[in-house]
ChimeraX commands (.cxc) that place a marker at each C-alpha (Angstrom):
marker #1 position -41.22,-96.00,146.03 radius 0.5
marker #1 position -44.61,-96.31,148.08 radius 0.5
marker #1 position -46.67,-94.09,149.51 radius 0.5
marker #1 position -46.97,-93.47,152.78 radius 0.5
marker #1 position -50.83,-93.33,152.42 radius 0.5
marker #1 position -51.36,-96.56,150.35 radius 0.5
marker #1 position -52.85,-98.31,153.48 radius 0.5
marker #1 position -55.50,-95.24,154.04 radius 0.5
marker #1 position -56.33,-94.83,150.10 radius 0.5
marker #1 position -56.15,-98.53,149.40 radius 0.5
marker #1 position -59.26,-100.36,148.76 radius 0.5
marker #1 position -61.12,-101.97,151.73 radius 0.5
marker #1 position -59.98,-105.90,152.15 radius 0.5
marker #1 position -62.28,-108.67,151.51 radius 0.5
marker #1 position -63.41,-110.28,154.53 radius 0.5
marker #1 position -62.73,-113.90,154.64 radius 0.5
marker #1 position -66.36,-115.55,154.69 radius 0.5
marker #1 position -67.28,-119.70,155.14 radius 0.5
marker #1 position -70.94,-119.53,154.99 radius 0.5
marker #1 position -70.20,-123.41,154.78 radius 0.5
marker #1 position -69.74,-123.43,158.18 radius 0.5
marker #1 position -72.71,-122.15,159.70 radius 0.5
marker #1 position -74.98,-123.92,157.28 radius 0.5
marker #1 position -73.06,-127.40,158.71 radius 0.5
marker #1 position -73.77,-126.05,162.13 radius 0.5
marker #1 position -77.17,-125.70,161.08 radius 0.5
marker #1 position -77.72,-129.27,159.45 radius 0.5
marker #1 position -75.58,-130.64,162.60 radius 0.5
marker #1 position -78.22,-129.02,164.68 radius 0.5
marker #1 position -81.35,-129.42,163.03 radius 0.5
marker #1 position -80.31,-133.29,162.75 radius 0.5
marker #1 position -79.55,-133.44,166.39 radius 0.5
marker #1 position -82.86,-131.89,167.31 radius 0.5
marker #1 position -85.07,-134.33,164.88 radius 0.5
marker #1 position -83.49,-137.81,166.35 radius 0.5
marker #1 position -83.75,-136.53,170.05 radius 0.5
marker #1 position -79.91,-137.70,170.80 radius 0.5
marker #1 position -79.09,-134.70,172.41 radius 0.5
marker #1 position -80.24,-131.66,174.04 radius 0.5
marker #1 position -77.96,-129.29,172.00 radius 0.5
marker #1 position -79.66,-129.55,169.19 radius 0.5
marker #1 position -81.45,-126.31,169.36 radius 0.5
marker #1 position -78.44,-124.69,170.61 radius 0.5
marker #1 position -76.72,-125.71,167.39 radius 0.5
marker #1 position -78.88,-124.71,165.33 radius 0.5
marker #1 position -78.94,-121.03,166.91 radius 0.5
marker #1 position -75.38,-120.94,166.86 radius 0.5
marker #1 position -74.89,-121.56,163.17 radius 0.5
marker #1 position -77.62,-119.09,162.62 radius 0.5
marker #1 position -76.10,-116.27,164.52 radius 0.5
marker #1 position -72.83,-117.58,162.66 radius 0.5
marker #1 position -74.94,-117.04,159.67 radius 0.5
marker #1 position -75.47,-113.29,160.43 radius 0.5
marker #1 position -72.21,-112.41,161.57 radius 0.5
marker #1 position -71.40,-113.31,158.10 radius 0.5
marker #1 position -73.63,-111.49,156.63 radius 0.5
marker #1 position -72.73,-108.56,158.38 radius 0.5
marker #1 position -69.38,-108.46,157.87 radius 0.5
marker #1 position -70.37,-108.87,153.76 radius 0.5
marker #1 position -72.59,-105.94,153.98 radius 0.5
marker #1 position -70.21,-103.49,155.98 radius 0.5
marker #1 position -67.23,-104.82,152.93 radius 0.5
marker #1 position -70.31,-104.10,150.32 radius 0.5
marker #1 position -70.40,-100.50,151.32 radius 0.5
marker #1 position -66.87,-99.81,152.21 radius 0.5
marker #1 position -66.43,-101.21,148.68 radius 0.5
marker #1 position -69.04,-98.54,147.12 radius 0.5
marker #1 position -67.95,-95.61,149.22 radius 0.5
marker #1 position -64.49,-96.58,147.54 radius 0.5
marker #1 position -65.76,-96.90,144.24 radius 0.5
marker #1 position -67.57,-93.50,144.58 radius 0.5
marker #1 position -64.46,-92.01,146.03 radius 0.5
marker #1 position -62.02,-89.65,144.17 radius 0.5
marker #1 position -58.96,-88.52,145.62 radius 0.5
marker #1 position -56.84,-85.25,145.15 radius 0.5
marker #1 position -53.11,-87.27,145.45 radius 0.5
marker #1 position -51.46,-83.49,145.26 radius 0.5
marker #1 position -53.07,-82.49,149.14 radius 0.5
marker #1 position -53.79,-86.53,149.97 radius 0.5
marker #1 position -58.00,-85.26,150.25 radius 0.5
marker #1 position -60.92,-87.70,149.81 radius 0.5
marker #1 position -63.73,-86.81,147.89 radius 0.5
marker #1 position -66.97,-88.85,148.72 radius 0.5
marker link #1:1,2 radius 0.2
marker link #1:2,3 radius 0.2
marker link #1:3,4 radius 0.2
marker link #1:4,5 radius 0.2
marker link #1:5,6 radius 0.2
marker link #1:6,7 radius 0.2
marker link #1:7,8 radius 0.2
marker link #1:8,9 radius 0.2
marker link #1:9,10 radius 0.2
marker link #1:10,11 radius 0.2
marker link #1:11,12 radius 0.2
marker link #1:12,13 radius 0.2
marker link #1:13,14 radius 0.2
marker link #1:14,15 radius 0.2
marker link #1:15,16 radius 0.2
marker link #1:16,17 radius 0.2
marker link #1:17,18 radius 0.2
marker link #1:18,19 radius 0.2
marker link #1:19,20 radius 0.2
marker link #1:20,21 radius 0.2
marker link #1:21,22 radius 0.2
marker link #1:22,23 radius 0.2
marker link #1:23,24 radius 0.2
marker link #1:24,25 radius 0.2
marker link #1:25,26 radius 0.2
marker link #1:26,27 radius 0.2
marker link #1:27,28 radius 0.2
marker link #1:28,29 radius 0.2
marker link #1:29,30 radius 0.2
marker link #1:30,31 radius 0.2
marker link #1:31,32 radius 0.2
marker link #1:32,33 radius 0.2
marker link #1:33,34 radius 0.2
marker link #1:34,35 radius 0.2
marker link #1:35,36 radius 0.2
marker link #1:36,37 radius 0.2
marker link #1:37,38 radius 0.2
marker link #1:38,39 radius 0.2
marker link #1:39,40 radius 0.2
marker link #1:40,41 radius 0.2
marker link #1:41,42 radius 0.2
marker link #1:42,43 radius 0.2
marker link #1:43,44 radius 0.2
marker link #1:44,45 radius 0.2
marker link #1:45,46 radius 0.2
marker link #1:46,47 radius 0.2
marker link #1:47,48 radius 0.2
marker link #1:48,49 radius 0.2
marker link #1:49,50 radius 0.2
marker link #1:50,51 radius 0.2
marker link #1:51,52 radius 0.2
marker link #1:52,53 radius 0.2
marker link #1:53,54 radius 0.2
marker link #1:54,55 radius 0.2
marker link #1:55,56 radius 0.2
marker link #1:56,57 radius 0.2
marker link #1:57,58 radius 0.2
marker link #1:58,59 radius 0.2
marker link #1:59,60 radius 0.2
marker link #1:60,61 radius 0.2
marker link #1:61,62 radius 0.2
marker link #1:62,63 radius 0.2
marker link #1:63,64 radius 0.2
marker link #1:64,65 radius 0.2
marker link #1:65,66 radius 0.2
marker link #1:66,67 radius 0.2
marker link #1:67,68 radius 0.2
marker link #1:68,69 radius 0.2
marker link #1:69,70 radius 0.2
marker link #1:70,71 radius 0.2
marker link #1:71,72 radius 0.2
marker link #1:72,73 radius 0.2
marker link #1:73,74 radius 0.2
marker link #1:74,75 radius 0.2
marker link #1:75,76 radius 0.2
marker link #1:76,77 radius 0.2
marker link #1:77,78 radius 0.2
marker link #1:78,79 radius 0.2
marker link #1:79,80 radius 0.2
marker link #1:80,81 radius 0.2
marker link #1:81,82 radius 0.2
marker link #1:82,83 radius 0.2
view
């Protein structure tokens, strides 16, 4: 039988992270800016960089959902959480 609280006591899901991504976007855009065969090359570049962050973000905000867990004890008789 499950609980009907596993989903709010469960531990917080990993967040699915490329960084491979924006460091090709990156590349793509730094190489696009150096031979001068397009003017998206800078736009590229800052793309995969704010790519970049948005990952990093989203690792940082699973980093401290993940410690809050850790830190966490919780009274399964009245379903409190005890940070």
């Amino acid at each position: 039988m499950r609980s009907p609280n596993r989903r709010r006591f469960a531990p917080p899901h990993e967040p699915s992270v490329q960084p491979v991504v924006a460091l090709l976007a990156v590349i793509v855009g730094i190489a696009a800016t150096v031979s001068g065969e397009t003017q998206a090359g800078p736009a590229i570049t800052a793309a995969g960089l704010v790519w970049a962050a948005v990952l990093q973000r989203r690792v940082a905000t699973y980093q401290r959902s993940l410690a809050e867990y850790d830190l966490s004890e919780i009274c399964l008789a009245e379903y409190y959480v005890f940070v």
